[in-house]
N, C-alpha and C positions, 0 to 999 in steps of 0.2 A: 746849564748844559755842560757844565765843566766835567760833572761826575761822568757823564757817557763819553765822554773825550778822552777817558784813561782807556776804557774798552779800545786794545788797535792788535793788529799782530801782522809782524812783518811793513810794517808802519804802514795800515792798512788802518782807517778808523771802522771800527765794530758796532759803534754806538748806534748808528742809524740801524746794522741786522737788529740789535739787541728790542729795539724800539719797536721795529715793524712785526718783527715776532709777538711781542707783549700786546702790540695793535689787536694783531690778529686772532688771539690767546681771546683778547677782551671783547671783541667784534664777536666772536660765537657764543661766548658763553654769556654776556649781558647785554650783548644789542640788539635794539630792536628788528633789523632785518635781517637777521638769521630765524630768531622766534622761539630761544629755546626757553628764557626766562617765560616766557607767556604760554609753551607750551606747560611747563613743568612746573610752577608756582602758581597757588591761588590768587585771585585778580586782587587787586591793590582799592582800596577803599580811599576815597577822599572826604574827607570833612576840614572846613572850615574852622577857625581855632573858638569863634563864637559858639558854633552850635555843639561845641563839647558838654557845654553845661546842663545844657537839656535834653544829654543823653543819659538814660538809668541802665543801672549794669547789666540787666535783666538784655538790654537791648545788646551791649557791646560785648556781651558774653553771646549769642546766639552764631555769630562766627567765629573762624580761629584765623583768621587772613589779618594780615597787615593793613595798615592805617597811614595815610600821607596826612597829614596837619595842614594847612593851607596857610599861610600867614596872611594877614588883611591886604589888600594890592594896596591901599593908603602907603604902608609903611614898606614897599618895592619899588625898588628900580629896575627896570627891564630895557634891557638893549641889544642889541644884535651887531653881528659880526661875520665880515665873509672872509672866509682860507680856504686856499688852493687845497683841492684832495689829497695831493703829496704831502702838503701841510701838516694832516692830520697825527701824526707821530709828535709834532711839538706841540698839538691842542693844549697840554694844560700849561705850557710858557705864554701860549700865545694868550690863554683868557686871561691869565693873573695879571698879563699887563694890559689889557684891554681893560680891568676893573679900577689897577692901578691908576690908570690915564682917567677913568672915567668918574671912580668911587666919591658921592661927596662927604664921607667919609675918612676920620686917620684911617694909617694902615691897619692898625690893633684892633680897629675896630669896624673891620671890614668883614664881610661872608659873604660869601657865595655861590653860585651855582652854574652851569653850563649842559644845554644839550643841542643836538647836533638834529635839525627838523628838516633838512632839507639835501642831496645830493646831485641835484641836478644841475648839467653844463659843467660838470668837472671841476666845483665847487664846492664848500662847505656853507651852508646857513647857518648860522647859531644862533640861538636864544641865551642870555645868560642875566640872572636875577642877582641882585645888590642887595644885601639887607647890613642895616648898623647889628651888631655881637650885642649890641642891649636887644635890642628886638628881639634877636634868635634865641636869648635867653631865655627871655620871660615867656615866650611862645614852649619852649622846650619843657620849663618849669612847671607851667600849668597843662601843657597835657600830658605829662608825668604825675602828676595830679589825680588826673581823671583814669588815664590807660592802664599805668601800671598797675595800680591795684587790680584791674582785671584781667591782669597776664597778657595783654596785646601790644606786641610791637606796634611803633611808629617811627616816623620820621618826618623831616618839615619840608615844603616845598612851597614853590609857588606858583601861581599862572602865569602864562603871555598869552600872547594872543594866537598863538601855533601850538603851544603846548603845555604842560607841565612839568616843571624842572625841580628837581631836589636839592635840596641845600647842601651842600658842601660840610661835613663834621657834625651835621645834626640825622644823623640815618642808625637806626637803635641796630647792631651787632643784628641779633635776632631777625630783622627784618627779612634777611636770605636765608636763613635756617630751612623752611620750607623747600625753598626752591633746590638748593644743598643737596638734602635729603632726598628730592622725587630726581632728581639727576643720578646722585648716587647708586639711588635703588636701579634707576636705568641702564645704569651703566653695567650694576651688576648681572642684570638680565639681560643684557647686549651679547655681554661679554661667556654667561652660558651658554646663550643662543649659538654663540658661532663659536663655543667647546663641542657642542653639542652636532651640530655644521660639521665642524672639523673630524670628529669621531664616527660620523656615518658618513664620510668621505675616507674616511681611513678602512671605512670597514670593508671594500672590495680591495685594496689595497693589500690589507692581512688575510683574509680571504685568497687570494690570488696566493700572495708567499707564502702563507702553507701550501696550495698548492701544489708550485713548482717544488715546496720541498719532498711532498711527498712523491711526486713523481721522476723526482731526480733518485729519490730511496730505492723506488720500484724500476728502473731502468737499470740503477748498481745492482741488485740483487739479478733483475732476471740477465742481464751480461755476466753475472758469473754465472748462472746456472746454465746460459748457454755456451759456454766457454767447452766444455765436454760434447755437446752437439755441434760446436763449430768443426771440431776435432774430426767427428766420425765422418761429417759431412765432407769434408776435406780429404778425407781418406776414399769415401765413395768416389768423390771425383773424380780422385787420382784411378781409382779401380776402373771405372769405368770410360775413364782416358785410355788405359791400356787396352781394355777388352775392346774399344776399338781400334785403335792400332791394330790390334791381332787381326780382327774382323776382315781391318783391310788389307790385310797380306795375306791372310790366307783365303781373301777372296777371287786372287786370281790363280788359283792352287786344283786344280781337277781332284774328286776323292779316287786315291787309286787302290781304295783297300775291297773294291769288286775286281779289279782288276786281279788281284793279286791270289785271291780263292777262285777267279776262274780257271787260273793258271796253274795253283796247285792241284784242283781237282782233274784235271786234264794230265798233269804229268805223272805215267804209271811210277808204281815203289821202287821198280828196278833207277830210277835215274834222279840223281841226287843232285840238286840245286848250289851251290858256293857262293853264288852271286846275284842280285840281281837290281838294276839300276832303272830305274826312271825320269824320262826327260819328256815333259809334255805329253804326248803319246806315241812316247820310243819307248818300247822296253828293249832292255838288251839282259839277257840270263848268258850265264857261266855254270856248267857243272861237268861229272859223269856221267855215262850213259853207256849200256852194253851194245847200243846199237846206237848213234846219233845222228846219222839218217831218219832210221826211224819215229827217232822222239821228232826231229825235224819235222817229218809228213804229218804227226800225230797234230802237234799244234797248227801246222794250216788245217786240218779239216776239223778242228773245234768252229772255223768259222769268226773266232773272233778278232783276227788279225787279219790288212791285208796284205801284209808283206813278211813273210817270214823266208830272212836271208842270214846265212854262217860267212860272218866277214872275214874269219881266217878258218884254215883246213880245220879238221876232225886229225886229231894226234894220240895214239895208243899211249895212256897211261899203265906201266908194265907193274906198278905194283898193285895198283888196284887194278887190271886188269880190263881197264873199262877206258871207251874213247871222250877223249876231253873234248870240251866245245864248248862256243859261243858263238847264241843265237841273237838276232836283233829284231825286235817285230812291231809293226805298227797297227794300232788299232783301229778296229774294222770305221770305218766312218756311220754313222749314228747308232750305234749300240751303244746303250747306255752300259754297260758293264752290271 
């Protein structure tokens, strides 16, 4: 454990994340209770290293699956071993020296194997098989013998009474190629599936952004084209702000323009007008007259006035000849003029 003991940072030791990651790495992709080896790899064949001989190629050619070798239980050792499930991070210190302690075996001449059959009560159960390196030899030799020639991996294992365990350095490369390969292929089809996910997710997305692009185009175009309607519009306003202004001031305004033709037609040629002033329904006229008595009477008996009075005298104008005056007169009450 020395080597994981350099793993630190910030004198922090790393070796145990490094460990529990590699666990975890190993727990999905080749353990048994995840299930993806069993999902994705053809089943594993077991034979015996006896009944190798009386199999003909005709037969071990008919599958293309891998082969576990069984070694004879005569020549195994099988023992077991319990560690804490925290444990599991040191499993392989912990079996090499549980073989160590146990091997009747030198060390050179020790092999192994370990598997994990049980996890109940927060516990590990191990199964883990002993064979002497002569054994595993000559078991390797001879069904390299028989397999190879027909292109089928193997490897050697052996039984307990819980399981099947595989030998430790005698498992042919080949043996997970299969499994490799339908993973792979998984993965690449995982991995289009949710391209493919992702891209008809995106598609309301860019859908949408053109969209808004185009209707942010058509909102700049039609503000400038109403940029010129804004104008005129603005201008009505204004026009028609004023025209009622006007409306309303000259709504409290009498029209005096009957007034003023009943007045002329009433006053003979001889008597000429200079002035004349309206207040409400006051008129007051200013002119000449060869007689302004007379024009006086003349305008009471039009009837359209009821008060027709000369605020100052009648005075002889000597060069025209004619009497000055000014008359005031007030209009008759409901005559519309």
């Amino acid at each position: 454990m020395s080597d994981m003991n350099q793993l630190n940072l910030f004198g922090f030791d790393l070796g145990g994340v490094y460990r529990r990651i590699r666990l975890g790495v190993e727990q999905v992709l080749w353990g048994d209770e995840v299930g993806l080896r069993a999902w994705f790899s053809p089943p594993l064949e077991h034979l015996r290293l006896d009944e190798l001989d009386s199999l003909d190629d005709a037969s071990l050619r008919q599958s293309a699956g891998c082969i576990q070798v069984l070694v004879p239980d005569a020549q195994v050792l099988v023992t077991q071993m319990t560690l804490p499930s925290n444990a599991e991070i040191f499993l392989e210190e912990a079996v090499r020296a549980h073989v160590v302690s146990h091997s009747p075996f030198a060390d050179e001449e020790t092999c192994w194997g370990s598997k994990i059959v049980d996890r109940a009560g927060g516990s590990l159960a191990i199964d883990i098989i002993i064979v002497s390196r002569r054994t595993a030899e000559e078991a390797a030799s001879h069904a390299a013998n028989v397999l190879r020639s027909c292109g089928r991996p193997f490897g050697l294992s052996a039984k307990s009474d819980r399981a099947c365990v595989a030998l430790d350095g005698y498992q042919d490369p080949d043996i997970d190629k299969p499994y490799l390969a339908s993973l792979k292929q998984f993965a690449v089809r995982f991995a289009a599936g949710l391209s493919g996910i992702a891209f008809l997710a995106m598609i309301p997305a860019i859908w949408f952004l053109q969209t808004e692009q185009q209707y942010n185009e058509l909102l700049r175009e039609t503000t400038q084209r109403s940029k010129e309607i804004v104008k005129v519009r603005e201008a009505l306003v204004t026009a028609q702000s004023r025209v009622s202004e006007a409306e309303d001031f000259f709504a409290a305004h009498e029209s005096y323009r009957p007034w003023l033709h009943r007045v002329a037609s009433a006053t003979p040629d001889s008597v000429y007008l200079n002035r004349l002033a309206l207040e409400n329904d006051l008129l007051t006229v200013t002119g000449l007259a060869v007689n302004a008595a007379d024009y006086q009477a003349t305008m009471v008996e039009t009837g359209l006035f009821s008060e027709v009075t000369a605020p100052t005298a009648f005075t002889l104008d000597s060069r025209a000849q004619r009497e000055r005056f000014t008359l005031t007169m007030v209009l008759a009450p409901g005559d519309d003029g």
